[in-house]
C-alpha positions as CSV (number, residue, x, y, z in Angstrom):
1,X,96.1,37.8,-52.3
2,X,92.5,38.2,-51.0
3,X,91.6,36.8,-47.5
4,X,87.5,36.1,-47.1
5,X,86.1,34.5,-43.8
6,X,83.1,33.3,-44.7
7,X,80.0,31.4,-42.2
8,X,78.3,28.8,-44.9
9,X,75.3,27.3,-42.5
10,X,74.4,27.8,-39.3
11,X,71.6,25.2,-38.1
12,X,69.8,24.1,-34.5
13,X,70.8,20.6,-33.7
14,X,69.5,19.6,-30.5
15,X,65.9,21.9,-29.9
16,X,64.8,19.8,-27.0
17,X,64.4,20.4,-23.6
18,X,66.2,17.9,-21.6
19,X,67.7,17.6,-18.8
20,X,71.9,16.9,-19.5
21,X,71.3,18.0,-23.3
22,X,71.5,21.7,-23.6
23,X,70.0,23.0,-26.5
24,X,73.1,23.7,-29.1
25,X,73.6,24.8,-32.9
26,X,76.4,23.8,-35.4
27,X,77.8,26.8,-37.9
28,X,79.9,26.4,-40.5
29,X,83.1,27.9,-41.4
30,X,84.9,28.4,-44.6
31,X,88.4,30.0,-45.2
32,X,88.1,31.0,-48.8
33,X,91.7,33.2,-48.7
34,X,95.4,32.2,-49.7
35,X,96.7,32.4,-45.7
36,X,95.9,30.5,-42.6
37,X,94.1,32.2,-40.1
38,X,94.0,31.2,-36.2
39,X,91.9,32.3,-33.1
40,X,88.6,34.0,-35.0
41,X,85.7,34.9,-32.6
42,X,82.7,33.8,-33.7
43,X,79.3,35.5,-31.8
44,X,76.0,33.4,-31.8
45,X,73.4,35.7,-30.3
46,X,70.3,35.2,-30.2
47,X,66.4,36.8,-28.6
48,X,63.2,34.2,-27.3
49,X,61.6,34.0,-24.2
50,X,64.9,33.0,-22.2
51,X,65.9,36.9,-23.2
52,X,69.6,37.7,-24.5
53,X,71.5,34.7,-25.1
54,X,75.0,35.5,-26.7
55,X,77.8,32.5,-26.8
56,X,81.5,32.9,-28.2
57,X,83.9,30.5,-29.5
58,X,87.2,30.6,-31.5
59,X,88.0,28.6,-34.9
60,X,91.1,28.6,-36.8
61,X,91.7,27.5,-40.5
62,X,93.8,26.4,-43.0
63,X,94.0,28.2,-46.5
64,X,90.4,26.7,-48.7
65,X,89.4,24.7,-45.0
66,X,86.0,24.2,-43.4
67,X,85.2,23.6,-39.5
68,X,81.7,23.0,-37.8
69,X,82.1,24.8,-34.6
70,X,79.2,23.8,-31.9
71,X,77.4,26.2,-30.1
72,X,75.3,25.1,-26.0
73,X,73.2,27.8,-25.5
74,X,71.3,28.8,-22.1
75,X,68.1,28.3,-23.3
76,X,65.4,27.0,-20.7
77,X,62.3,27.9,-22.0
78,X,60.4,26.9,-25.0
79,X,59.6,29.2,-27.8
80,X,61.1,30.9,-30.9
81,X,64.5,32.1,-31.0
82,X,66.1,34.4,-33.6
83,X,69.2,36.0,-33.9
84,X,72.5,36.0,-36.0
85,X,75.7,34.4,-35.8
86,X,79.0,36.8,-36.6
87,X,82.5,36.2,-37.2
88,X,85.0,38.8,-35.7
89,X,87.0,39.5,-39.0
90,X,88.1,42.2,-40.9
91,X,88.3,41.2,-44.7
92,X,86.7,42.6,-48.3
93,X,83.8,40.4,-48.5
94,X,82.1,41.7,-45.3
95,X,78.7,40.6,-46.4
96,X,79.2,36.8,-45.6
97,X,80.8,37.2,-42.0
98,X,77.2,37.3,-40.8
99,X,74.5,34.4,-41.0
100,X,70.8,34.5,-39.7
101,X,68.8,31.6,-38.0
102,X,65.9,30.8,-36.2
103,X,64.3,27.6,-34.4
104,X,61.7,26.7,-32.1
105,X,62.9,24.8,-29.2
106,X,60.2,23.0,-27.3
107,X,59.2,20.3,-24.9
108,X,59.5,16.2,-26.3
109,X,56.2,14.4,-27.3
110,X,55.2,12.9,-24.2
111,X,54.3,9.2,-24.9
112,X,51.9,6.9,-22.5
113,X,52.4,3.4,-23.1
114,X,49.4,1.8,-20.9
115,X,50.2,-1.7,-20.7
116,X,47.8,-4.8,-20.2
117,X,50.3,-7.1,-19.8
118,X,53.3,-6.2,-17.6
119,X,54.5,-9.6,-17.5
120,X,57.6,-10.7,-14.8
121,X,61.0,-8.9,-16.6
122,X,60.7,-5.9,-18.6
123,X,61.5,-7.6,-21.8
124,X,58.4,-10.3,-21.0
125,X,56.2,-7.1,-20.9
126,X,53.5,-6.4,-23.6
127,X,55.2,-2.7,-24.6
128,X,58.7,-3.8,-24.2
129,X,59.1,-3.6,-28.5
130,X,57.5,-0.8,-28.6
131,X,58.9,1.3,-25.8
132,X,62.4,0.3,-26.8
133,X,61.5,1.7,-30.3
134,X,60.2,5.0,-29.0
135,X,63.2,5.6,-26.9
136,X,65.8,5.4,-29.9
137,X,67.0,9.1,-31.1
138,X,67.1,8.7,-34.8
139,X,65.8,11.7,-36.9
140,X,62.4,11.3,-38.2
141,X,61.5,13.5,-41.6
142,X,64.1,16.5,-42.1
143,X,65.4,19.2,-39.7
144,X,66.5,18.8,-36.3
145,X,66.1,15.1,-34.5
146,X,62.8,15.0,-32.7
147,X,62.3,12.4,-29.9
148,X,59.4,10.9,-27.6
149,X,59.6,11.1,-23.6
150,X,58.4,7.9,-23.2
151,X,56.0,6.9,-19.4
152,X,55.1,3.6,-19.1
153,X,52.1,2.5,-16.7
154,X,51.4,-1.2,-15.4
155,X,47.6,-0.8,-16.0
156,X,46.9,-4.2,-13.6
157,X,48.5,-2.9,-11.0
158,X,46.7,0.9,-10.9
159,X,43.3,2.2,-10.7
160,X,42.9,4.4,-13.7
161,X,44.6,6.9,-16.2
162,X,46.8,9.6,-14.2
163,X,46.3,13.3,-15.6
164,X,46.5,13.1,-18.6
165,X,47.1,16.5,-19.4
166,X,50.5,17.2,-21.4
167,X,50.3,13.8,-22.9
168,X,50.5,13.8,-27.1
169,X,49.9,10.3,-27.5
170,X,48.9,7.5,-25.2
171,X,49.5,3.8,-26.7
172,X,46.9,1.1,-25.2
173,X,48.3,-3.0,-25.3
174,X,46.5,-5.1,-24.1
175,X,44.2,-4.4,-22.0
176,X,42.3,-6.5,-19.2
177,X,39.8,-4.1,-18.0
178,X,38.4,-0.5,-19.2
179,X,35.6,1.1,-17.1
180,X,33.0,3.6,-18.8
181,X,35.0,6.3,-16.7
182,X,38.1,5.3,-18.4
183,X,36.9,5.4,-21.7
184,X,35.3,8.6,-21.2
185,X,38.3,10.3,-20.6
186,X,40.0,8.6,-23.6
187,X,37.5,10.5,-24.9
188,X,37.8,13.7,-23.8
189,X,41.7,13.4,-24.7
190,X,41.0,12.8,-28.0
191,X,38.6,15.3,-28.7
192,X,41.3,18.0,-26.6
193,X,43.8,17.2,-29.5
194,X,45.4,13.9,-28.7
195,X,45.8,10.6,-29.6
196,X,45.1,7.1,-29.2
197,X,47.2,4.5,-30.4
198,X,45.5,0.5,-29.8
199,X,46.8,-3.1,-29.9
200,X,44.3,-5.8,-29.0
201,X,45.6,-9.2,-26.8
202,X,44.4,-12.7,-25.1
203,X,42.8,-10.1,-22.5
204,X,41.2,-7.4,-24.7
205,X,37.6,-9.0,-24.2
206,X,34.2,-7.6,-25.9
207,X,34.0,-6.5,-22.3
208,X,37.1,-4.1,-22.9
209,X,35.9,-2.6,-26.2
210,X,32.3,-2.1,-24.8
211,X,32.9,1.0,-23.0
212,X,34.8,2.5,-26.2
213,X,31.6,1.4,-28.2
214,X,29.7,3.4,-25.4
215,X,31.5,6.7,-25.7
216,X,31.6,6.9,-30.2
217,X,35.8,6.3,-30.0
218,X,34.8,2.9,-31.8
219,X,31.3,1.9,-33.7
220,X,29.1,-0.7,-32.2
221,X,29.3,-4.0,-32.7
222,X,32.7,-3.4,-35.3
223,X,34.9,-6.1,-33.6
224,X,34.7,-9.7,-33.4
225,X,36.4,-12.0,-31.4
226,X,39.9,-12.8,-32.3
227,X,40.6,-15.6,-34.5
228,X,43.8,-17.7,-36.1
229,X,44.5,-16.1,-39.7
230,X,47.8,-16.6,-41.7
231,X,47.7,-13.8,-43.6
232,X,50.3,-10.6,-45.2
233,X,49.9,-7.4,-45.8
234,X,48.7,-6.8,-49.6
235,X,48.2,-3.2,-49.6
236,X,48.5,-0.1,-47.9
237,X,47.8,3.6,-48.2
238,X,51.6,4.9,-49.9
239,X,50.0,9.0,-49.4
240,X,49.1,8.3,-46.0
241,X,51.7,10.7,-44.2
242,X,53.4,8.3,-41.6
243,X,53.3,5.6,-45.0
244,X,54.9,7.6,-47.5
245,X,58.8,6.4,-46.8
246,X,57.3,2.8,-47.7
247,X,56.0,3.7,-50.8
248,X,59.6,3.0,-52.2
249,X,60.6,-0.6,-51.7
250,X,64.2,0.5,-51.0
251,X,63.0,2.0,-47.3
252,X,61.4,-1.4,-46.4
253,X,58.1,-3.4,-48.0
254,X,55.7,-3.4,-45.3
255,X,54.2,-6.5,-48.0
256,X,56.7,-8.4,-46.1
257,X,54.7,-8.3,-42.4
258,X,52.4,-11.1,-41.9
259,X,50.0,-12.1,-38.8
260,X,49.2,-15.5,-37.4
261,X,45.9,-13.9,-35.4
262,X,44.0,-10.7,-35.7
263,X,40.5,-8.7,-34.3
264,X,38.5,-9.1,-37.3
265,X,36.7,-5.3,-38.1
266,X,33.6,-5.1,-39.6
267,X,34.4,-2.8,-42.5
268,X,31.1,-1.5,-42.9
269,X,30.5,-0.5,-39.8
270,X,33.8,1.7,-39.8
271,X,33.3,2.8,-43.6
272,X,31.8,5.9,-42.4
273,X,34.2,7.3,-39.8
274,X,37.4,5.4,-40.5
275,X,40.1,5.0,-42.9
276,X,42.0,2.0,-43.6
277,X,45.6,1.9,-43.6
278,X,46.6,-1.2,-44.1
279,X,45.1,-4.1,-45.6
280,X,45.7,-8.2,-44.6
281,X,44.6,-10.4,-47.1
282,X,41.9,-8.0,-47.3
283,X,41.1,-7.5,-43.9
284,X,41.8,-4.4,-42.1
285,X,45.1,-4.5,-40.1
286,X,45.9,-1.0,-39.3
287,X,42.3,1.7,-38.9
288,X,42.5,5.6,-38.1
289,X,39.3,8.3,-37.4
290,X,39.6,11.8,-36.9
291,X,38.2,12.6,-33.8
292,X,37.3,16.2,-32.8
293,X,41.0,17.9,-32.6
294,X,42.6,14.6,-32.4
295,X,43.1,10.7,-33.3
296,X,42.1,7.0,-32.9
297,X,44.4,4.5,-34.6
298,X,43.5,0.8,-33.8
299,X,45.7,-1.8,-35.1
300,X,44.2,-5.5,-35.0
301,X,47.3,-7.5,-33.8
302,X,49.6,-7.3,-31.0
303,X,52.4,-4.9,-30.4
304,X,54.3,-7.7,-28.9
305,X,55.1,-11.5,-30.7
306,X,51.9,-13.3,-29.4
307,X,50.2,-13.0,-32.4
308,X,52.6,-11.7,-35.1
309,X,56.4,-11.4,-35.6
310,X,56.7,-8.1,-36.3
311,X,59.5,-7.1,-33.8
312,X,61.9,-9.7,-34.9
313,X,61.9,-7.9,-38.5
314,X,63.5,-4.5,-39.6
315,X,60.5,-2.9,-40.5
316,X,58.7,-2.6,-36.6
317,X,60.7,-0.1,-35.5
318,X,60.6,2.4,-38.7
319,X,56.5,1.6,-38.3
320,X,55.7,2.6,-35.4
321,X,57.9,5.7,-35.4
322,X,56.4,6.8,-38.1
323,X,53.2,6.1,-36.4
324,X,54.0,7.8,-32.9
325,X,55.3,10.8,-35.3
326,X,52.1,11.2,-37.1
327,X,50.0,10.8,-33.8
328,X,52.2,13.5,-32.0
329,X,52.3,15.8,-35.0
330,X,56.1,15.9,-36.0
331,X,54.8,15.0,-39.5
332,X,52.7,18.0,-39.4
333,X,53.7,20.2,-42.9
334,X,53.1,23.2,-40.7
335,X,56.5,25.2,-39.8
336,X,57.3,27.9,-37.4
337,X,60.3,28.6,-39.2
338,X,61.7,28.3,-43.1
339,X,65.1,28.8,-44.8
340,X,65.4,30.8,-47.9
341,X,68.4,31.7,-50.0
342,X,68.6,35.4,-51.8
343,X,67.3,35.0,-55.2
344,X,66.7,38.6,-56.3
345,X,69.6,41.4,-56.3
346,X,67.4,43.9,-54.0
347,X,66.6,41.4,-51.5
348,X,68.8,41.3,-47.8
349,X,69.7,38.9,-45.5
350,X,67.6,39.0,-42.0
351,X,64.4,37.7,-41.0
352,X,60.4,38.6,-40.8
353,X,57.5,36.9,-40.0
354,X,55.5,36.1,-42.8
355,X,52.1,34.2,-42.2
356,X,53.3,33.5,-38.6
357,X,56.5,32.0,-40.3
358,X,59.9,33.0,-39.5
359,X,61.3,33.6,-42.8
360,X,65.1,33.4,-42.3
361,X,67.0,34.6,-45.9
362,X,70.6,34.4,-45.9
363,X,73.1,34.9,-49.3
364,X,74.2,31.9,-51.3
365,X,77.5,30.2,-49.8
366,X,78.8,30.1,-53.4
367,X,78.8,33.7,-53.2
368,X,81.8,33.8,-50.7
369,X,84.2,31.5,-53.1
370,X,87.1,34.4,-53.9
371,X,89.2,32.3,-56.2
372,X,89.6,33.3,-59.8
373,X,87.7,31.2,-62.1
374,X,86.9,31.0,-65.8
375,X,84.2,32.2,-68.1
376,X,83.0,28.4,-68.1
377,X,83.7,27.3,-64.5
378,X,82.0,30.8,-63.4
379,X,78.8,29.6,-65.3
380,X,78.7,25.4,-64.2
381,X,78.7,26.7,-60.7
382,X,75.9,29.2,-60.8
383,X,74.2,26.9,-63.7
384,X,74.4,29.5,-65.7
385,X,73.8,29.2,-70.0
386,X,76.3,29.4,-71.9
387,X,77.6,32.6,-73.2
388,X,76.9,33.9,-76.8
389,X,79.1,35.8,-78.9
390,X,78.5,39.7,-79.4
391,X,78.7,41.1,-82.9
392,X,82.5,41.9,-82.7
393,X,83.6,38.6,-81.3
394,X,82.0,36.3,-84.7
395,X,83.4,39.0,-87.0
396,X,86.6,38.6,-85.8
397,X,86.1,35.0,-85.5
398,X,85.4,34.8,-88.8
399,X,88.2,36.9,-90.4
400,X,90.8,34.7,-88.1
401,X,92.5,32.6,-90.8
402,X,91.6,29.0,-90.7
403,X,95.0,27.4,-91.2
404,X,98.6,28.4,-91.5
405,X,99.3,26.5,-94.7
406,X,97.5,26.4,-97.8
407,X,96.7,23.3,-99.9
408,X,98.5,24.7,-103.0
409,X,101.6,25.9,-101.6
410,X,105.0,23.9,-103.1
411,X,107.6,25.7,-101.3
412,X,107.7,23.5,-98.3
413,X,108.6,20.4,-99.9
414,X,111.4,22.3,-102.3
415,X,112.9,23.5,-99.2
416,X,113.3,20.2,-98.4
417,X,115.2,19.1,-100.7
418,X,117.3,21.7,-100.9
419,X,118.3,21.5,-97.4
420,X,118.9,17.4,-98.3
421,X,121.2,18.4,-101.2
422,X,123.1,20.6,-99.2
423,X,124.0,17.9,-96.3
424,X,124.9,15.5,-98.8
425,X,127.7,17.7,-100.4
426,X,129.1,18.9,-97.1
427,X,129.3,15.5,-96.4
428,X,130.9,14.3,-99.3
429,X,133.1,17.4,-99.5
430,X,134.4,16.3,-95.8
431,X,135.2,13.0,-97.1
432,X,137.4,14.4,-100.2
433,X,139.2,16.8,-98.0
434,X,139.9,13.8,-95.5
């Protein structure tokens, strides 16, 4: 009987600093042995810039069992973090007992939603859709669930931008007013690495989109004034990175969005500097420009219902999440940290930095599976080809006699009928004696 405590995974869950959300891990436990086992310490320790942080917790398992055991760890400060997590065991497979990990825990994506409109309730407002789409926690792309720290501001009711400094995406709706000062620090926050999300309204005059003529965010003379359209989206850029989930039909057809009124663009105006996202009936919809370190999106409808019915439809939220995750960089295919499994018999768990990567390489769960198996189960499970015979194996196969009988052999049948002979006569031989 062979007892093997093995830890499978062990990945960050939460990497964000918030306040009443400590920054935790999951790891994953298997009992691959014949017996129970209760009360194992397991060690998650780790080194960044909060120092040493070491957390302990217990698990206990059934025979062939798996737990996820959850890990808050003390971590305050944003950075890297690296260390293993150990179980407390003493078996024969000592190698899997250990796993290594690594994450970067940072700040959310602050959001700015500047809006034109504020209305009299919250839900009246012109970024009440939007805002309540930012503020939902669902994963977006793979690894640990990324969010936006979402700051609205009642531009009618201010004088002006606060500091935007820390920012990583403000989102304009509608606005009134915009003075050259205004727009020259949208500037200036672009260029610095942000970006700049637009929806036009009723009160986004030519005298609003001047001053963003003035500074280069937009070209001159490139909008019109709005006008009544009834017209769907026919095509849109399915390798554009915050459009690739709607390439496939299945995650939502953004052909099913239509607009009743739009900011007509002047396509020849943006050719040079922008690229279209989305196309209306052949009109522009949806526009983005690199600009310096960062980005101007402008979208020519409203983020609210006045002039579309995109929020009362499935696909607004996934849309503009994928847009406020492209804007903020979570879409980014940059990593600070990768997984690898141990391909090659000389390589060893651990981690290096490679390319300012962490490279975290950890041994194959399947490794740690201590049951007995077969020639052929041993090969599906490491997809393995099959096995060929050696030399001694097909001679011996092919000496092993085919069949037990041969085809002209009478003996059996004779037997037979001998036997059948024989019970008739003891029975008739009964009968006389009776």
């Amino acid at each position: 009987v062979t007892q093997n405590i093995a830890i499978e995974a062990a990945r960050p869950v939460q990497v964000e600093l918030r306040p009443g959300s400590p920054i935790s891990a999951t790891v994953q436990v298997l009992n691959a042995g014949a017996l129970p086992i209760s009360d194992v310490e397991l060690r998650l320790s780790l080194n960044g810039p909060s120092g040493d942080v070491s957390v302990n917790q217990t698990c206990s398992l059934a025979s062939g069992s798996r737990t996820s055991v959850r890990f808050e760890l003390p971590i305050t400060q944003p950075g890297l973090y690296r260390g293993q997590v150990r179980a407390d065991y003493d078996d024969a497979f000592d190698f899997d007992n250990q796993r290594f990990i690594a994450f970067e825990v940072r700040h959310p994506d602050r959001v700015l939603l500047v809006d034109g409109d504020p209305g009299r309730t919250p839900w009246s407002s012109e970024t009440y859709f939007l805002e309540t789409a930012l503020r939902l926690t669902n994963p977006i792309g793979s690894g640990p669930a990324r969010t936006f720290e979402v700051e609205r501001l009642a531009w009618e009711r201010g004088d002006g931008f606060p500091d935007l400094a820390g920012y990583r995406l403000i989102v304009l709706a509608n606005l009134g007013r915009l003075t050259s000062s205004d727009a020259g620090r949208l500037d200036q926050f672009i260029r610095g690495g942000g970006s700049v999300l637009m929806f036009p309204g009723e009160r986004t005059t030519a005298a609003v989109l001047t001053p963003l003529e003035g500074v280069g965010i937009l070209p001159a003379e490139s909008t019109a004034s709005p006008r009544d359209v009834a017209a769907r989206v026919t095509e849109f850029d399915r390798e554009h990175p915050a459009l690739v989930p709607f390439a496939d039909p299945q995650h939502g057809d953004l052909r099913r969005l239509s607009v009743r009124r739009l900011v007509p663009l002047d396509e020849k105006r943006l050719a040079t500097d922008f690229d279209v996202l989305v196309r209306a009936d052949e009109l522009p919809l949806i526009v983005e420009r690199p600009l310096g370190e960062g980005r101007f999106v402008f979208v020519a409808t409203t983020a609210d219902r006045a002039w579309n019915d995109w929020p009362q439809g499935r696909l607004y939220v996934p849309l503009f999440r994928q847009l406020a995750a492209y804007l903020t960089g979570q879409l980014d295919p940059r990593q600070s940290v990768r997984d690898e499994l141990i391909q090659q018999p000389e390589a060893s768990p651990g981690i290096e930095e490679v390319d300012e990567v962490l490279v975290v390489r950890n041994t194959d769960p399947r490794e740690s599976q201590v049951q007995r198996l077969t020639d052929e189960q041993f090969r599906d499970a490491f997809q393995l080809a099959a096995a060929e015979q050696d030399e001694s194996e097909k001679l011996a196969a092919s000496l092993a006699p085919k069949s037990t009988s041969r085809s002209d052999e009478y003996w059996p049948p004779i037997v037979l009928l001998l036997l059948a002979v024989l019970s008739a006569e003891t029975l008739l031989a009964s009968r006389v004696n009776g």
